[in-house]
N, C-alpha and C positions, 0 to 999 in steps of 0.2 A: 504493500500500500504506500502509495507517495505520502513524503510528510504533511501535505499540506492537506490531506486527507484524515490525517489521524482526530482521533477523537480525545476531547479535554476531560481530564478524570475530576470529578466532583466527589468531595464529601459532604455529608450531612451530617450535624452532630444529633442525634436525637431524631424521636420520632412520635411528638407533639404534635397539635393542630398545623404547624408552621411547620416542622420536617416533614410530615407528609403534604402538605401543600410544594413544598420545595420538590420531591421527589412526583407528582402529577404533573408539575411542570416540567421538570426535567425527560419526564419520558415521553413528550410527546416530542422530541427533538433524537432521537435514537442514532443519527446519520452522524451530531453535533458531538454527542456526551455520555461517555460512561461512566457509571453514578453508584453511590454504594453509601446507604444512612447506618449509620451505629446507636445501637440503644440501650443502655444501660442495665432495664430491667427486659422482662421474658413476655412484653405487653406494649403496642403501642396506645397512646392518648395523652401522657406526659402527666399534665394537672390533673386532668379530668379523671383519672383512677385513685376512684377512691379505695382507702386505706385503710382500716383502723386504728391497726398501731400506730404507732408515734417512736420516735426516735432513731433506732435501726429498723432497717427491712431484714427478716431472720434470710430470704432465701438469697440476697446477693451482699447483706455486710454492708451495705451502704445506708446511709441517710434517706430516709421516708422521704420522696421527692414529694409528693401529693399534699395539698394542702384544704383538699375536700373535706369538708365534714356532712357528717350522715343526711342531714337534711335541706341541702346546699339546693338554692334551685337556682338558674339565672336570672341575673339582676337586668340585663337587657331581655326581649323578644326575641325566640329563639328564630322568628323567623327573619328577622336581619341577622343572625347571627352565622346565617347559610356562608358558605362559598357560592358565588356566583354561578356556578357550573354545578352545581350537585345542589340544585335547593330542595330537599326530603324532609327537611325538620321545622317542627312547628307544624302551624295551620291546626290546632285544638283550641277548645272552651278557654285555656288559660295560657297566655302569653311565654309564660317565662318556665321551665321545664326542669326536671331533674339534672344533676351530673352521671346520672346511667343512664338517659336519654339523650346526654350529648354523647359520651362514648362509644351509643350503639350509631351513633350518627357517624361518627370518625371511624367504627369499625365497618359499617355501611362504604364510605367512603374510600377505605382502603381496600376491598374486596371488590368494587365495582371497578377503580382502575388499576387494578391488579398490580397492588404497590408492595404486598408482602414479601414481593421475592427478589425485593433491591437491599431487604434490611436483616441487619447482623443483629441481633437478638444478645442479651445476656454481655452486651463489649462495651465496656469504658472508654471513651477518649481520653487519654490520662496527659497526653504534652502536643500541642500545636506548635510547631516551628517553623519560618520561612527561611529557607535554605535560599543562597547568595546564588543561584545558578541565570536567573533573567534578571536583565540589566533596565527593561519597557518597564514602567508602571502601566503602560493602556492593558487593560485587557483583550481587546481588538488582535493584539499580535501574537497572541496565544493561538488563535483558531489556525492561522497560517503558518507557526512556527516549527520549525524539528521537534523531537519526540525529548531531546536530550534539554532543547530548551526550556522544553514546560516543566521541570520536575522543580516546582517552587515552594510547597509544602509538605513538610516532613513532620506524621503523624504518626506519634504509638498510640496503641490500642491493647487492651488487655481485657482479657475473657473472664469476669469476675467470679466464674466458676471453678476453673481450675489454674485459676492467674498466672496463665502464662500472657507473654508482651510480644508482641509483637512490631516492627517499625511499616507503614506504607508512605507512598507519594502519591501528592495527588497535585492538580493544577490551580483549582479550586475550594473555596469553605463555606457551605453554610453554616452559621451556627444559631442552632434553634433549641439551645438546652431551658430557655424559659424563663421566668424570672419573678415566679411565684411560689421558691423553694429554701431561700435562705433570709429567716425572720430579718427584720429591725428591729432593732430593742436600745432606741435611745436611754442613755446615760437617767434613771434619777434617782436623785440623794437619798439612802434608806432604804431604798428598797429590796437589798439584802437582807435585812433584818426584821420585813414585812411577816408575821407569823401564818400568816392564810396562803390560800391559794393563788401562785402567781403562773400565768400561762399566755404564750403568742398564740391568740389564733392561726397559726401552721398547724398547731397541735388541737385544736379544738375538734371535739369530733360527735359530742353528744352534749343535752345540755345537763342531764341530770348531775352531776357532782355540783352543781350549784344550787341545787333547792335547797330554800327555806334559805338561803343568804344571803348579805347584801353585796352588790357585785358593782365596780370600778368597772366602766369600758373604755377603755382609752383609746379615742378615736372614731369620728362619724362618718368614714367615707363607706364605702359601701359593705365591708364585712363589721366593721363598728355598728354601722346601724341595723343591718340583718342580721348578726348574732345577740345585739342588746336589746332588739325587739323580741327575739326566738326566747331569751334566758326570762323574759319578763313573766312567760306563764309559768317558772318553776321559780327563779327567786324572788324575795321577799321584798327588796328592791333592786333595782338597775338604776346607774348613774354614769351618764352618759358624757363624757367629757372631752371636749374638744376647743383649740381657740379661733373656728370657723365662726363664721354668721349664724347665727339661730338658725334652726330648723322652723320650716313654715307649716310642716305637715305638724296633725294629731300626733300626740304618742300614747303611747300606754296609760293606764291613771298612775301605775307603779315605775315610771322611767322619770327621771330629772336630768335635762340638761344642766351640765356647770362645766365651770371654766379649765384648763388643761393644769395637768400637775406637776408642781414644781419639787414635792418633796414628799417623803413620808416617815412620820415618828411613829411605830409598832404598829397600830391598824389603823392609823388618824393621818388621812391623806390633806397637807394644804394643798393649796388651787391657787393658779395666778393672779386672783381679785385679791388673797388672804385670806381669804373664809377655808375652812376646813371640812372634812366630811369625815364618818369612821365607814371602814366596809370590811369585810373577811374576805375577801374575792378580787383577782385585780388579773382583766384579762387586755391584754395588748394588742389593740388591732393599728397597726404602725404599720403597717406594709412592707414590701421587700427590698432587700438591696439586687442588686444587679450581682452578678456572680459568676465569673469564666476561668474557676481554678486550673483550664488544661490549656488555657494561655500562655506560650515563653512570653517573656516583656519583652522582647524583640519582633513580637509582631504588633508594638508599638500601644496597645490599647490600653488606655487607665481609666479607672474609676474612683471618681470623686465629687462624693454625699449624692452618687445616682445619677450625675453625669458622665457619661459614657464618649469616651474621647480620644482619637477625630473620626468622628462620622459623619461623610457627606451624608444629605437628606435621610441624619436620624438608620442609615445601614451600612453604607460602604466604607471599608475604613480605609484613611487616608493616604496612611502609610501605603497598605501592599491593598489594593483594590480588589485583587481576585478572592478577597475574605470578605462576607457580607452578615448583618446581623440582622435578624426576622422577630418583630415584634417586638423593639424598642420603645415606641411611644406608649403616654400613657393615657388615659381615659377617651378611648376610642369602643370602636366595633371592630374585633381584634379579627377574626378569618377570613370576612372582605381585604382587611388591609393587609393580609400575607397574602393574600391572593395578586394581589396589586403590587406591592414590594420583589415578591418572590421572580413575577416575570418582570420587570425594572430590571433585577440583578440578571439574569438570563441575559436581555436584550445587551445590558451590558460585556457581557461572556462572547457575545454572539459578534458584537463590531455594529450591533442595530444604534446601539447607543455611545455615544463617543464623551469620553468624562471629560470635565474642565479639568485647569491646570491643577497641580497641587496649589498653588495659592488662595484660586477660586474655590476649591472643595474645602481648604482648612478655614475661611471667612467664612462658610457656610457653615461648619461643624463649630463655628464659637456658641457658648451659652447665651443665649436671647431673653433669660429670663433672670430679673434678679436672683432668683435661689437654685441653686443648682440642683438643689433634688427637683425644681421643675422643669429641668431643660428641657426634657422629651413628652412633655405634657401637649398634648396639640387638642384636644377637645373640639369644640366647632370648628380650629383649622383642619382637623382633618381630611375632609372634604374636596381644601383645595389643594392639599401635599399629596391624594392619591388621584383625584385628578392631573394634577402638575406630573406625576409618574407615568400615568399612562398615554396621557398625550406626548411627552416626549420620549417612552420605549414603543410608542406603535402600536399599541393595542386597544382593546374597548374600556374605558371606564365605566365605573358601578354605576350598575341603574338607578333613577332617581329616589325609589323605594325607601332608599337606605340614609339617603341623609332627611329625605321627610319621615322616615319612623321614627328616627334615631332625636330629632328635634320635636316632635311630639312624646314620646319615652320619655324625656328630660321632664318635661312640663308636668307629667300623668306622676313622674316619680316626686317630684318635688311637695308634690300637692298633698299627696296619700302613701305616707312609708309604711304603714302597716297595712297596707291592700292593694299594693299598685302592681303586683304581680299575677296576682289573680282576672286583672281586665285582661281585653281582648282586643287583639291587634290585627287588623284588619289592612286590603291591601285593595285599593278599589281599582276598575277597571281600566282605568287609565296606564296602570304599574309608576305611578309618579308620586302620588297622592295616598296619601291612610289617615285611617281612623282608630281611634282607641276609646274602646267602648269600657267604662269602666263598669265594676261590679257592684255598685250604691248608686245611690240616687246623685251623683253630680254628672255634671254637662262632660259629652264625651271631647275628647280633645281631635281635633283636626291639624294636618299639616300638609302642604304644599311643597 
């Protein structure tokens, strides 16, 4: 086979919503790219499997990656929550659905494009290396290059069953290992010597060990407030602490908002007004850091307070481009947007898409936001960063559905947190327009 023929070898780390979105894409380019995802555990779906244990997993030694708990349903409608190409989920009486109804969605998924037989089962990615062998940053000169020029990452792997290691090369990186796996647990005073229950929602799995007590939630964004609403029918109080804007919605008669905590002496938590509270119960919902332990620092990437850096457009890093990062940003409608990101990087791969200079990508990969855990925050920008992807990789962007659900979902959730999952989400004939019909007597919400 002439060089210019050969085929560019892709890794995938992981096999998540976004590694198997990587590997659908990937196979529909068979002439372009020979591809091969590694996964840690004997199961693809990544978060979405839930777990009950907490701590280690007995069968691979490794940290419980899952951060499911028993009664988890989704907080967006499961029917924006489709990939565009495989829309099967959703369309029932109630909007937002189990985490073993998304799993059987993603094993649906993987069965119908017969992705099972790209993926290494049971294998660690344990060291990411860029090897000094291509001297182009474009990815474009890869497709046409010698076989000897592409060999620019250099990955071991290790079979976490009978650990052996192994080294491969490859040309390419997705890395899709996730980012809803290693807690945050900011710093506060005392709380080592808190006598009650202290626990991250990573571990949270049931609500009963908190009945009958008073329970600290620290943090209102979306498991803060769906596990402090879930704990209200078993303990005796929930107190809901954050230093966001008030909540507009109803809550429980047993839930108190108060201010975020600065400190705690034995069970007597102060608050940042000074007023204090007493609880036995203190559960963290603080969300995650970012986390790429099988990174050499040589392939340039750092992490700092959840800025993730340089990455053109929020994935490509800037350093070595042929390495790309899937599901970076945060408060989105996350498998539209690997759907959209995943062929961006492709077109990239491909020479469809020509990157700017390293100058232009590293002014794009600055923090845009004062606080750097919000760098990758894009909420209503969403919209125009996966639009802005697919108009210039070539391909179709998300149908209108999805940013009018997604702007109706906001309003329907803001309004009603103890029942806004229960409405119904509706997709009228136009495919641009929906409605959400909620389940009490208020006006349903509309959006265009």
């Amino acid at each position: 086979m002439p060089a210019a023929e050969r085929k560019l070898r892709v890794c995938v780390i992981g096999t998540g919503a976004a590694g198997l979105c990587a590997l659908r894409h990937l196979a529909t380019e068979p002439a372009v790219f020979e591809f091969e995802a590694f996964e840690q555990t004997d199961h693809i779906g990544g978060t979405w499997v839930y777990n009950e244990s907490i701590g280690v997993d007995a069968k691979n030694q490794l940290p419980i990656h899952s951060s499911m708990y028993e009664s988890l349903r989704t907080n967006l409608p499961s029917v924006i929550m489709n990939f565009p190409d495989w829309r099967k989920m959703g369309n029932g009486e109630k909007s937002c659905i189990s985490h073993s109804e998304v799993l059987s969605y993603l094993e649906d998924y993987t069965n119908h494009f017969d992705l099972r037989k790209y993926i290494t089962f049971n294998t660690s990615v344990e060291t990411v290396q860029p090897i000094c062998s291509v001297r182009s940053t474009d990815p474009a000169t890869l497709v046409t290059s010698s076989v000897a020029n592409r060999r620019i990452w250099k990955i071991k792997i290790k079979d976490v069953l009978n650990r052996t290691i192994v080294e491969r090369e490859f040309d390419a990186v997705f890395c899709c290992n996730g980012h809803f796996f290693e807690p945050n647990v900011p710093p506060i005073p005392g709380i080592q010597r808190f006598p009650g229950i202290v626990m991250h929602s990573h571990d949270y799995r049931k609500p009963h060990p908190f009945t009958g007590k008073t329970v600290l939630v620290l943090g209102a964004a979306s498991s803060g407030a769906d596990i402090g609403i879930e704990l209200t029918g078993y303990a005796r109080h929930v107190y809901l602490s954050h230093n966001n804007p008030r909540l507009i919605s109803a809550l429980p008669a047993n839930m108190t908002e108060v201010m975020g905590v600065t400190g705690v002496e034995g069970n007597r938590f102060i608050l940042k007004d000074g007023t204090s509270l007493f609880a036995d119960a203190f559960l963290y919902c603080t969300g995650y850091k970012y986390s790429f332990p099988f990174l050499d620092e040589t392939c340039g990437i750092t992490v700092d307070d959840n800025y993730v850096h340089p990455l053109y457009r929020h994935m490509i890093n800037v350093e070595h481009p042929t390495m790309c990062f899937v599901g970076i940003p945060l408060v989105v409608v996350p498998f539209p947007m690997f759907h959209i990101q995943v062929q961006y990087f492709i077109a990239s791969l491909k020479g469809n898409v020509r990157l700017p200079s390293k100058d232009i990508m590293l002014q794009d990969a600055l923090c845009k936001s004062p606080l750097k855990r919000r760098a990758h925050r894009l909420a209503d920008n969403q919209w125009e960063y996966n639009d802005g992807l697919a108009r210039d990789g070539g391909f179709e962007p998300l149908p209108p559905f999805y940013k009018a659900g997604y702007s109706a979902w906001k309003i329907q959730r803001s309004r009603n947190l103890m029942h806004y999952k229960d409405a119904k989400f509706v997709i009228d004939d136009d495919g641009e327009s929906v409605q959400i019909i909620p389940n009490d007597n208020t006006a349903p919400v509309m959006s265009r």
